[in-house]
VMD Tcl script that draws the C-alpha trace (Angstrom):
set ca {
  {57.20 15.59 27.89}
  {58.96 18.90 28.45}
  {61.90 18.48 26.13}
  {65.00 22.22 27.21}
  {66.49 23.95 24.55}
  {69.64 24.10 23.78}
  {71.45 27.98 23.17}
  {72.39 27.35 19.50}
  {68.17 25.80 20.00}
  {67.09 28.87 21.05}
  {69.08 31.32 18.41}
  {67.31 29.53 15.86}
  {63.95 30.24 17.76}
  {65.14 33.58 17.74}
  {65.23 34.01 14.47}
  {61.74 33.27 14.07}
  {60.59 34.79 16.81}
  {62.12 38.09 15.24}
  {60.26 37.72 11.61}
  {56.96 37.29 14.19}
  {57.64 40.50 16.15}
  {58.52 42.43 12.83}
  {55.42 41.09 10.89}
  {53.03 41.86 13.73}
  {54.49 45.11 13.86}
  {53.55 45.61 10.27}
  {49.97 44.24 10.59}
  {49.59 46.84 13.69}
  {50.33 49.19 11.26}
  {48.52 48.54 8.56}
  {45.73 47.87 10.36}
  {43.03 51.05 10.28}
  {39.80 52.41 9.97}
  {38.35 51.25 6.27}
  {40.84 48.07 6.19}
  {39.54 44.15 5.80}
  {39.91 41.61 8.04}
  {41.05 39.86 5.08}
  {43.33 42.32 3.78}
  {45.14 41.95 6.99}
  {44.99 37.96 6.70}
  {46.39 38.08 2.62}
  {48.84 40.46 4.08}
  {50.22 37.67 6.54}
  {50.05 35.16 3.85}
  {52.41 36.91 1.44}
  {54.69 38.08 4.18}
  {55.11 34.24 5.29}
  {55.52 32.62 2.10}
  {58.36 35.58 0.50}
  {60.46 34.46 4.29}
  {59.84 30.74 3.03}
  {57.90 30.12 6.84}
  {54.69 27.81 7.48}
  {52.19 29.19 9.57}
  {51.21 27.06 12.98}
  {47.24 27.83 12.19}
  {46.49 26.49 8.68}
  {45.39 22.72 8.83}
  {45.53 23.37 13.09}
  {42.50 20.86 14.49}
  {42.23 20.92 18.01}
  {39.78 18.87 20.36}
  {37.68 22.42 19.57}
  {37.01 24.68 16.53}
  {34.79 23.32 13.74}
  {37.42 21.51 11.05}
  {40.62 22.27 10.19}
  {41.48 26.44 10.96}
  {42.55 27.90 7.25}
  {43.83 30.95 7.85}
  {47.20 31.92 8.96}
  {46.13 35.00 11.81}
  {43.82 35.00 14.68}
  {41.67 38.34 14.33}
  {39.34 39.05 16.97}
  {37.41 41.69 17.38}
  {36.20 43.50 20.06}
  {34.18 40.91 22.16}
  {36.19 38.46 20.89}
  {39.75 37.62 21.90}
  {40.86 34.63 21.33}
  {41.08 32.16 17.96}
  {38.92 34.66 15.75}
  {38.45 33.73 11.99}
  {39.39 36.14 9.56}
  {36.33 37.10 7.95}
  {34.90 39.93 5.53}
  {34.48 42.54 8.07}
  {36.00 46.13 7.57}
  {37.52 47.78 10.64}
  {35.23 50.78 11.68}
  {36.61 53.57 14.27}
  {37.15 52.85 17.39}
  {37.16 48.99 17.10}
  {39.83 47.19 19.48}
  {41.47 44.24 17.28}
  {43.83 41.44 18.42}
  {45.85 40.06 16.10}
  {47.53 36.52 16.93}
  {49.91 34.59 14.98}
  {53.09 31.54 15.21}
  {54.88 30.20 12.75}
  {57.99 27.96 12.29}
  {61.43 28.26 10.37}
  {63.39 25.81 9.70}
  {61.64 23.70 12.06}
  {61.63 26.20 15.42}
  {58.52 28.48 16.36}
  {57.78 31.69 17.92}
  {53.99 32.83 18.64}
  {53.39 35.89 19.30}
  {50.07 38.03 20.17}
  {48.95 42.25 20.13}
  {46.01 44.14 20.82}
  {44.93 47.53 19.22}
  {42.40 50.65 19.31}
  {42.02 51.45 15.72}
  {40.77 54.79 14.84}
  {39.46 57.12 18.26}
  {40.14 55.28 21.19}
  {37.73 54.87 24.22}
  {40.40 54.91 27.42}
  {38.70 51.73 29.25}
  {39.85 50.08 26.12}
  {43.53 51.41 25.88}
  {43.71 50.47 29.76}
  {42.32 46.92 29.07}
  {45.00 46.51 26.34}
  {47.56 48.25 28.96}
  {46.47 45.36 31.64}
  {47.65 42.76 29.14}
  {50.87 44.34 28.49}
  {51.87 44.92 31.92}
  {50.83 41.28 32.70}
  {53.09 40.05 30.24}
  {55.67 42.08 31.18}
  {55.41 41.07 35.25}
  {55.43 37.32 33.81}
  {58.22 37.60 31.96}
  {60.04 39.23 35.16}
  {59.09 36.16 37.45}
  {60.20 34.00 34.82}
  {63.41 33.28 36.26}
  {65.96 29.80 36.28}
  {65.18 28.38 39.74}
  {61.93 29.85 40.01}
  {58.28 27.76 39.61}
  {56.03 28.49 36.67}
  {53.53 29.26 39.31}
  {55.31 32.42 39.76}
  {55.03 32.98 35.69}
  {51.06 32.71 36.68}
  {50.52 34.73 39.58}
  {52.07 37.74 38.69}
  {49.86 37.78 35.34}
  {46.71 36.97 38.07}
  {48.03 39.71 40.32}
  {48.34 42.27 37.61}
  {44.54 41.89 36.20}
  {43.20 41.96 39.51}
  {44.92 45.47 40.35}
  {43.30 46.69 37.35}
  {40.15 45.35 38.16}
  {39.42 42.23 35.57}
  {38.83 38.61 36.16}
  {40.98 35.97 35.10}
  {40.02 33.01 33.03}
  {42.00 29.85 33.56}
  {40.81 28.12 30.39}
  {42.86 29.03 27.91}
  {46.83 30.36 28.68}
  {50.02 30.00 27.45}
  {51.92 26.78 26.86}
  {55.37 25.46 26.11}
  {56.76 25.96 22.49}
  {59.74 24.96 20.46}
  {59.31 21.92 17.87}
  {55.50 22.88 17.53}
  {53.07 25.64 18.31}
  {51.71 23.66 21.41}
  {53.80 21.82 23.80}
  {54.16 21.09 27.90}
  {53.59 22.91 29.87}
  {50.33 24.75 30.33}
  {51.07 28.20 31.74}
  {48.05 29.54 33.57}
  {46.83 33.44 33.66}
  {46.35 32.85 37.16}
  {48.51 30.39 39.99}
  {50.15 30.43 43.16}
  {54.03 31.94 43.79}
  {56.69 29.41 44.37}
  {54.33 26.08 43.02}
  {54.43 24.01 40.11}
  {57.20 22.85 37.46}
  {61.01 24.32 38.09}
  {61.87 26.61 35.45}
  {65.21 25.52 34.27}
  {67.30 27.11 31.73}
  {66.34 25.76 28.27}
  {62.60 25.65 28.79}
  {60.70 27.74 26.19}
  {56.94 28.72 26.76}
  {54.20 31.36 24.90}
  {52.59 33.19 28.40}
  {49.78 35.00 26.79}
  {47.38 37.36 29.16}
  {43.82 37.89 27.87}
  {40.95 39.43 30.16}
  {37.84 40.79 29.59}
  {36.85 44.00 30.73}
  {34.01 42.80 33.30}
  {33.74 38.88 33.01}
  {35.73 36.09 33.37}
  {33.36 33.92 31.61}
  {33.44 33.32 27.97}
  {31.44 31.58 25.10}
  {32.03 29.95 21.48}
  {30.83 31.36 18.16}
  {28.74 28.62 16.28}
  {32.07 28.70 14.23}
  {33.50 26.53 17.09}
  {36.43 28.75 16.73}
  {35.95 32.59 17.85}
  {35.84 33.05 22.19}
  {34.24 36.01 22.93}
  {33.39 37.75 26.51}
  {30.23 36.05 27.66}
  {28.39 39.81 28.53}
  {29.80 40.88 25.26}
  {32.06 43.09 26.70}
  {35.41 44.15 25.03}
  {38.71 41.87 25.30}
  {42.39 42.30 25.05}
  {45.39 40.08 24.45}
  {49.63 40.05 24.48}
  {51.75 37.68 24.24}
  {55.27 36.59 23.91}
  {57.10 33.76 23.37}
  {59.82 33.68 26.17}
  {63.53 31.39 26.25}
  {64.36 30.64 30.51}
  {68.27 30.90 30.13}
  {70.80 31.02 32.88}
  {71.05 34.35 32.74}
  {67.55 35.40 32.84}
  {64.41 35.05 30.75}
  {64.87 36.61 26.71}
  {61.75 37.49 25.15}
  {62.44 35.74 21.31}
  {58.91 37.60 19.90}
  {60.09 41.27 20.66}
  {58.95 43.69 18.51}
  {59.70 47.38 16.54}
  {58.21 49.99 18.90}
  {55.22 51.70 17.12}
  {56.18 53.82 14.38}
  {59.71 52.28 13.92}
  {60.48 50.70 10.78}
  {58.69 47.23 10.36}
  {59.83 44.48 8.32}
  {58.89 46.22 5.22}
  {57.27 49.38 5.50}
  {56.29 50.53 2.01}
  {54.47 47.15 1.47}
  {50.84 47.67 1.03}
  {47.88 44.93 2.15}
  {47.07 42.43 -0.66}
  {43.15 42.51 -1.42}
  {41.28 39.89 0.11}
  {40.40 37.17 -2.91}
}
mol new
graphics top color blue
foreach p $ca { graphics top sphere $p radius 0.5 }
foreach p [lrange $ca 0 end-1] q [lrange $ca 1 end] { graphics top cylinder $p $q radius 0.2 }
display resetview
C-alpha cells in the first residue's frame, strides 16, 4: 500500500531529512586517511542520540543479512557498496568509501546515501562516484507529478550507460515515510512513461549504485556486505525525494563540501 503525504507530512520529513544531509556531511568530513570505520560509526551514534533520533538500521532484519544489523551506518568500502558492516578497518589513501544512513524523528524518515575518495584520488573512481551523482540528479528531474516512476528509472539507467557501467536491478530505491522501507520499488533501470503515476504526496529514496565494470554482485559470508562480483570498485548517492505539485523537493540535501556541517568542531568518538 502506497499511503501520499500530506505538506505539513512532508515538513516534518523535512526536518529529518535535513539532520541526515547535515550529519552525512559531517561524516564526509571526518572521514580520512588514518580514521576507523568505527570511529565513523560511534560518530553517528552520538550525533543521533544528542538530536533524540532512532536510527532505521539497528535491530533492521530483512529476508537477507545474517541476524539483526547493529550498527547505525552502512560503510562500504571499495568493492563493496551496498549494506557494509562497520568493522575495525582504518581508511588507507586512496580508498573510495560509501557511507549510508536513515533515521526517523518524531516518527518521519529521511535516508540518505554518499560516496567518497579519501586521501589521493584515482580519476576512474571520482568519475564512478560522478556517475552516481548525476544519476540521482537526472532522477530527481524526471520525478515529476503526472509523470510514471518508470521515468524516475530510466533516466538513472540512461545516465550509467553514457558513462559506461552496467546497471543492477536488484537492489534500488523504495518508497519512504512511516518507515525506512515502503511501496514502491524504484528501479536503477526502467522504461519512460511506464509504471505507477507519480502523484503529489508520494515520497521515495532513488538511490544509484554501479560498479565500475560489472553488473553482477555477491554477498560477504556476513550475509550483509554486496560487493562487485570482479571485485571492482563501487559507488553510491542517494536522496530521499517529496513528489509535490510543484515539482519534486529533495528532503536529504546536504552542506556543499567544506561548508559548515552540523557541528564542525566535533571530533570522532573512539571506537569501544
Amino acid at each position: 500500500m502506497i499511503e501520499l503525504k500530506s505538506a505539513e507530512e512532508i515538513d516534518r520529513m523535512a526536518v529529518t531529512g535535513q539532520f541526515v544531509g547535515e550529519l552525512l556531511a559531517e561524516l564526509r568530513d571526518v572521514a580520512a586517511v588514518g580514521v576507523n570505520l568505527m570511529d565513523l560509526e560511534h560518530h553517528a551514534r552520538r550525533r543521533i542520540k544528542e538530536r533524540g533520533a532512532e536510527s532505521c538500521y539497528w535491530d533492521y532484519a530483512p529476508s537477507f543479512g545474517r541476524g539483526p544489523f547493529r550498527n547505525v551506518l552502512c560503510l562500504s568500502v571499495n568493492d563493496a557498496v551496498l549494506h557494509g558492516l562497520p568493522h575495525d578497518y582504518v581508511l588507507r589513501d586512496g580508498d573510495l568509501l560509501s557511507i549510508d544512513m536513515a533515521v526517523g524523528i518524531d516518527g518521519w524518515v529521511a535516508d540518505s546515501a554518499l560516496s567518497v575518495v579519501v586521501g589521493t584520488p584515482d580519476p576512474a573512481d571520482l568519475k564512478l562516484i560522478e556517475a552516481t551523482e548525476v544519476a540521482l540528479e537526472a532522477a530527481i528531474t524526471a520525478a515529476q507529478p503526472g509523470g510514471r516512476l518508470g521515468d524516475i528509472s530510466a533516466a538513472i539507467g540512461k545516465v550509467a550507460r553514457s558513462y559506461g557501467y552496467g546497471v543492477n536491478a536488484e537492489f534500488g530505491g523504495h518508497g519512504i515515510g512511516r518507515t525506512m522501507h515502503e511501496a514502491p520499488h524504484v528501479s536503477n533501470d526502467g522504461r519512460p512513461r511506464r509504471g505507477l503515476k507519480l502523484n503529489p504526496g508520494l515520497t521515495i529514496a532513488i538511490e544509484p549504485w554501479f560498479c565500475r565494470s560489472t553488473d553482477k554482485i555477491k554477498f560477504d559470508k556476513d550475509g550483509w556486505t554486496i560487493r562487485s562480483a570482479d571485485g571492482s570498485r563501487t559507488a553510491h548517492s542517494e536522496h530521499t525525494v517529496a513528489i509535490t505539485a510543484a515539482g519534486p523537493q529533495v528532503l536529504t540535501r546536504r552542506p556543499t563540501h567544506g561548508a559548515a556541517s552540523a557541528d564542525p568542531t566535533r571530533k570522532p568518538a573512539a571506537a569501544s
